[in-house]
C-alpha positions in Angstrom: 0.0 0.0 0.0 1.3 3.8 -1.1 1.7 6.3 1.7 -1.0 8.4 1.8 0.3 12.3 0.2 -3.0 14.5 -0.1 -5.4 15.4 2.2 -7.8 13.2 0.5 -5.6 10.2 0.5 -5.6 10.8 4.2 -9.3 10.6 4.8 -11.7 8.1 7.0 -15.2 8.9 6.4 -17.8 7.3 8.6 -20.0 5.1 7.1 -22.8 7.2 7.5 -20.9 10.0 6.2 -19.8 8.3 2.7 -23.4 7.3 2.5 -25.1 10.4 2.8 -22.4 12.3 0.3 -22.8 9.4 -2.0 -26.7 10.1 -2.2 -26.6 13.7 -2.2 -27.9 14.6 1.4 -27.2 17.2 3.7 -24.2 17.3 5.9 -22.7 19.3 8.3 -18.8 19.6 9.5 -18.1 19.9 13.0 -15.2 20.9 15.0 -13.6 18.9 17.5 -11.8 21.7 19.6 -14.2 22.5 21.8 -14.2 18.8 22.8 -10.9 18.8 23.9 -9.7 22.3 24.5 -13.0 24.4 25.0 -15.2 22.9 28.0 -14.3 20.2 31.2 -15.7 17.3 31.0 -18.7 16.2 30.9 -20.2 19.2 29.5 -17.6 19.1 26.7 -19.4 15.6 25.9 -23.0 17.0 26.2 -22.3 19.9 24.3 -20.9 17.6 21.1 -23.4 15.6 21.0 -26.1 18.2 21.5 -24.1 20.0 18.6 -24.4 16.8 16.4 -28.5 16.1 17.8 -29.3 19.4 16.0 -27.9 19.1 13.3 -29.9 15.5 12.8 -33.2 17.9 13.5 -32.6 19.9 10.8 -32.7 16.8 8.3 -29.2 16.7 7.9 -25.8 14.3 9.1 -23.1 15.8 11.4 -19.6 14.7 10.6 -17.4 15.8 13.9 -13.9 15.9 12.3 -10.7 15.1 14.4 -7.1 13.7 13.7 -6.5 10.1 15.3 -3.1 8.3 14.0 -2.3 9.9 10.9 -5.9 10.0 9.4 -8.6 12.5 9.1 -11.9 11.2 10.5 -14.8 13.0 9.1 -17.5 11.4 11.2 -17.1 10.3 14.9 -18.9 7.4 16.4 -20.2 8.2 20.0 -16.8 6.0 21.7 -14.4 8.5 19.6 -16.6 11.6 21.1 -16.5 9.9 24.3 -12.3 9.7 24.0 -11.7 12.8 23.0 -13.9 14.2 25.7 -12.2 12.6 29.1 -8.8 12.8 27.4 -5.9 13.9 30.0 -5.3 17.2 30.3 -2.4 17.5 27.1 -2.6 14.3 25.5 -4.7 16.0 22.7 -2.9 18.3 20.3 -4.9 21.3 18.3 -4.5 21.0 14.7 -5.2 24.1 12.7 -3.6 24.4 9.0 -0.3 25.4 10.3 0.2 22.3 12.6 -2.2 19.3 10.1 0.8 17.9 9.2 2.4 17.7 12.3 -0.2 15.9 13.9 -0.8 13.7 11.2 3.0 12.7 11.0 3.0 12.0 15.5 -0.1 10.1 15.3 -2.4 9.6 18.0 -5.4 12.3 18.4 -5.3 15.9 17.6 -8.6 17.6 17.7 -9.1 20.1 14.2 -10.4 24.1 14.9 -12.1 25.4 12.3 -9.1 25.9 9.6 -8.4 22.5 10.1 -11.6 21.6 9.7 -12.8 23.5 6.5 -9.5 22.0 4.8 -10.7 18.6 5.6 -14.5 18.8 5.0 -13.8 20.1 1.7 -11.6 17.1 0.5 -14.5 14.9 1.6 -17.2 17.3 -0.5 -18.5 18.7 2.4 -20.1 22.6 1.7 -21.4 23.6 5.3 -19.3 24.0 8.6 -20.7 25.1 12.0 -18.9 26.7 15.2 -19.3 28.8 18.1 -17.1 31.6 17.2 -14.4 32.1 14.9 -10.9 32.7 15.4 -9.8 36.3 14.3 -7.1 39.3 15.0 -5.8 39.0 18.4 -5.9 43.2 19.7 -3.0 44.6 19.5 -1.7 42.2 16.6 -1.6 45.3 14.1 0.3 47.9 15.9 1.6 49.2 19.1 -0.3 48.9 22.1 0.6 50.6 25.5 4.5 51.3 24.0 4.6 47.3 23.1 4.7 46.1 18.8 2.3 44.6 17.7 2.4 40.5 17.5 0.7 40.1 14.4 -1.4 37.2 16.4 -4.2 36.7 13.8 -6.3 33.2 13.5 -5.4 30.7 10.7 -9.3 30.8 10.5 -9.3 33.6 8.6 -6.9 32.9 5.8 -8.6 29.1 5.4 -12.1 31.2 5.0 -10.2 33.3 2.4 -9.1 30.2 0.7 -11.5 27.3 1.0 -15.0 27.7 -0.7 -17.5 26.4 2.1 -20.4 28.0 4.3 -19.3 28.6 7.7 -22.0 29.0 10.0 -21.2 31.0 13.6 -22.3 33.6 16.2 -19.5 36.3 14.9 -15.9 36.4 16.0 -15.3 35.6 19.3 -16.1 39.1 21.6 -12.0 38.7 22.9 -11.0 39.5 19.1 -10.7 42.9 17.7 -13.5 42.4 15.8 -13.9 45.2 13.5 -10.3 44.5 12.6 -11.3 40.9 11.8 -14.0 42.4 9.6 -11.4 44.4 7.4 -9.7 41.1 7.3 -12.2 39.1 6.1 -13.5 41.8 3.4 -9.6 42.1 1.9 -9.4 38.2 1.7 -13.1 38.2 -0.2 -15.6 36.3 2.3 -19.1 38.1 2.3 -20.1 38.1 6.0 -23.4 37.9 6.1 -26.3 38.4 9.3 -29.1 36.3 9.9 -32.1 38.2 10.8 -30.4 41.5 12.1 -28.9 44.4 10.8 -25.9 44.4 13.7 -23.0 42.1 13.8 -23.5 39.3 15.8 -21.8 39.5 19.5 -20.7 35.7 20.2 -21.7 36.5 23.9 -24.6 38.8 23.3 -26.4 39.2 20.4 -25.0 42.5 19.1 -21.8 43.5 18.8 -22.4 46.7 18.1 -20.9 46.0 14.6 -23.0 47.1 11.7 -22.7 44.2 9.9 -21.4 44.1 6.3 -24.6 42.2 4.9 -28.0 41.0 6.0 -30.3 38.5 5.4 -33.7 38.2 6.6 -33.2 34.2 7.4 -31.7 31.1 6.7 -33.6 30.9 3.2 -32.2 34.1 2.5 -28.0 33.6 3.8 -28.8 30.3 2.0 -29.2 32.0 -1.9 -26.8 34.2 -1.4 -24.4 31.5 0.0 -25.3 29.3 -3.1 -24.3 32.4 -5.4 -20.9 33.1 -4.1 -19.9 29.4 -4.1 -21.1 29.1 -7.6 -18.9 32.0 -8.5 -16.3 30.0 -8.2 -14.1 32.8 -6.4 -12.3 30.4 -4.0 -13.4 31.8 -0.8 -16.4 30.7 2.0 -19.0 32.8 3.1 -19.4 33.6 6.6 -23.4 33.3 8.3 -23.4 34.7 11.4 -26.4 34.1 13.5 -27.1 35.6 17.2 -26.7 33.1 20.4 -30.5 32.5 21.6 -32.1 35.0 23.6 -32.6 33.5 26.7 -29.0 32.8 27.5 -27.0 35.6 25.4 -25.4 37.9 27.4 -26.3 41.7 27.7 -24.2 43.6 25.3 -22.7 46.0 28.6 -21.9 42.8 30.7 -20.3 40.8 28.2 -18.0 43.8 27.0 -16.9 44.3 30.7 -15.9 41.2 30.9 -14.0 40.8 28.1 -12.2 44.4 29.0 -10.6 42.7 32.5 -10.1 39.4 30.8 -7.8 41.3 28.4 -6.3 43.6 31.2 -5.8 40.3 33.4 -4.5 38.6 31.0 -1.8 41.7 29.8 -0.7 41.4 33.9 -0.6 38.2 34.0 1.5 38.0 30.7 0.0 35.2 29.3 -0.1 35.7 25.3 0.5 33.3 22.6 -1.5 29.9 21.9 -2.4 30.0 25.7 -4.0 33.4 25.4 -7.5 32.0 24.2 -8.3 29.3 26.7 -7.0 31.5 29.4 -9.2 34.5 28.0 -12.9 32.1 28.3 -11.5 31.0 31.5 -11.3 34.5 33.0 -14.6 35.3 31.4 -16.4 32.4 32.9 -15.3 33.3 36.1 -15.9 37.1 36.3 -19.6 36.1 35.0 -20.5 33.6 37.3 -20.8 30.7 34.8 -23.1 32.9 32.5 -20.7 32.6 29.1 -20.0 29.3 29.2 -23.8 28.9 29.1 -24.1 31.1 26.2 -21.2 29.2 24.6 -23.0 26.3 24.7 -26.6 27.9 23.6 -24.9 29.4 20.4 -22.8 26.5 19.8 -25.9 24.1 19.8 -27.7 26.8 18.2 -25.1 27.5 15.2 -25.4 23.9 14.2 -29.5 23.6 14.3 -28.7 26.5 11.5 -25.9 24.6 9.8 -28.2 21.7 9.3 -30.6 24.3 8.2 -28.8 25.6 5.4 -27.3 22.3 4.4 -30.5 21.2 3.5 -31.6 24.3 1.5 -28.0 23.7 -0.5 -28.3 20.1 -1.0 -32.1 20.7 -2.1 -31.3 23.3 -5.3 
């Protein structure tokens, strides 16, 4: 047997997965992060597959996509979920584009955020991806900040979305970004970012970020032709569909900016930058609000795939 060389070659697709692309039907991409790196167990577990029971309401299949031994699974039975979810502490590396190939080449598990997701659910001829929030430009990554350079910390996510032609369905930038720098991002590398059923941005926390956002559509019918139109063009990019986190566990808009404000400031003291400085950053922000944003993590993450599945089905259907 050849050694696998292309991302395809290096593909496992569930069985249910490679059915339902074989007869045309729905599917939805997951990311396996927030399994791993994003929430304790067991609510890390419940999340997942609450993630992947929504996505089955909407009429379509979830494939959760992770890295195990040198493969890319598209598709996790409930023992994988289960594995990746009470994994020690460590033992689980984060594969985004940068680091695919090392975690393919070490083996074992890696769990995939959304850039290494996208790459992998397009080889397999997936078109819709959901997540919580998307990875962005860190503040202070494009110019000085308190008499310090800038670090030029900016999210893999958004060069993948600027180069791989999928719908990726969210609830806005994560609120620890500097979001309307992400937005000039994201505009210079071509993906149309669009609002479901509100003329403001998406807040990831609360459901406005104060943003104006770049384009609206009424609903998921709506984000779903235009989403159809760009992909048809052919111009190489994915289009972004941002929808709020429900209203009866968003955050208010005041609350969830101060948290994020001494987050940031804690963090700064605390020096903790880098890879760490994300993990840390929800940490902090789950404990300076009691608890409240991990539950509207987990509302909007639940949430964001009910509306993958959504528009899976409206794509698959025309």
């Amino acid at each position: 047997m050849s050694t696998p060389r292309t991302v395809r070659d290096r593909l496992q697709l569930s069985p249910e997965v490679t059915r339902a692309l074989r007869d045309g039907r729905a599917v939805v991409a997951l990311e396996s992060t927030l399994i791993s790196h994003g929430l304790p167990y067991p609510q890390n577990l419940e999340v997942a597959t609450a993630s992947e029971d929504a996505v089955r309401a909407s009429e379509a299949v979830p494939a959760t996509v992770a890295v195990r031994d040198g493969r890319l699974l598209v598709g996790l039975d409930e023992a994988a979920l289960r594995t990746l979810a009470t994994a020690p502490d460590g033992s689980v590396r984060k594969a985004a584009r940068p680091s695919l190939a090392v975690a393919l080449a070490e083996g074992g598990w890696a769990a995939t955020t959304v850039s290494a997701t996208m790459i992998a659910a397009h080889a397999a001829g997936i078109t819709v991806l959901a997540t919580g929030g998307i990875g962005g430009v860190h503040r202070g990554a494009l110019g000085r900040v308190d008499g310090r350079p800038g670090t030029l910390d900016v999210s893999s996510d958004l060069e993948e979305l600027g180069r791989t032609p999928m719908a990726v369905v969210c609830a806005g930038p994560k609120a620890i970004l500097d979001v309307p720098a992400t937005l000039e991002y994201l505009e210079t590398r071509g993906v149309p970012v669009i609002a479901v059923g509100q003329a403001e941005l998406p807040g990831f926390y609360a459901r406005s970020s104060g943003l104006r956002a770049p384009n609206v559509a009424a609903h998921v019918e709506a984000a779903g032709a235009i989403v159809q139109i760009h992909l048809g063009l052919g111009l190489g990019s994915a289009a972004l569909v941002c929808v709020p986190v429900p209203e009866g566990e968003a955050l208010p808009a005041d609350v969830a900016r101060d948290a994020v404000e001494r987050a940031v400031r804690d963090a700064d003291a605390a020096g903790v930058n880098g890879p760490d400085l994300t993990p840390w950053l929800l940490a902090r922000i789950a404990e300076l609000t009691g608890g409240a944003s991990v539950r509207a993590n987990t509302a909007l993450i639940v949430n964001d795939a009910r509306v993958a599945g959504e528009l899976a089905v409206r794509l698959a259907s025309t």
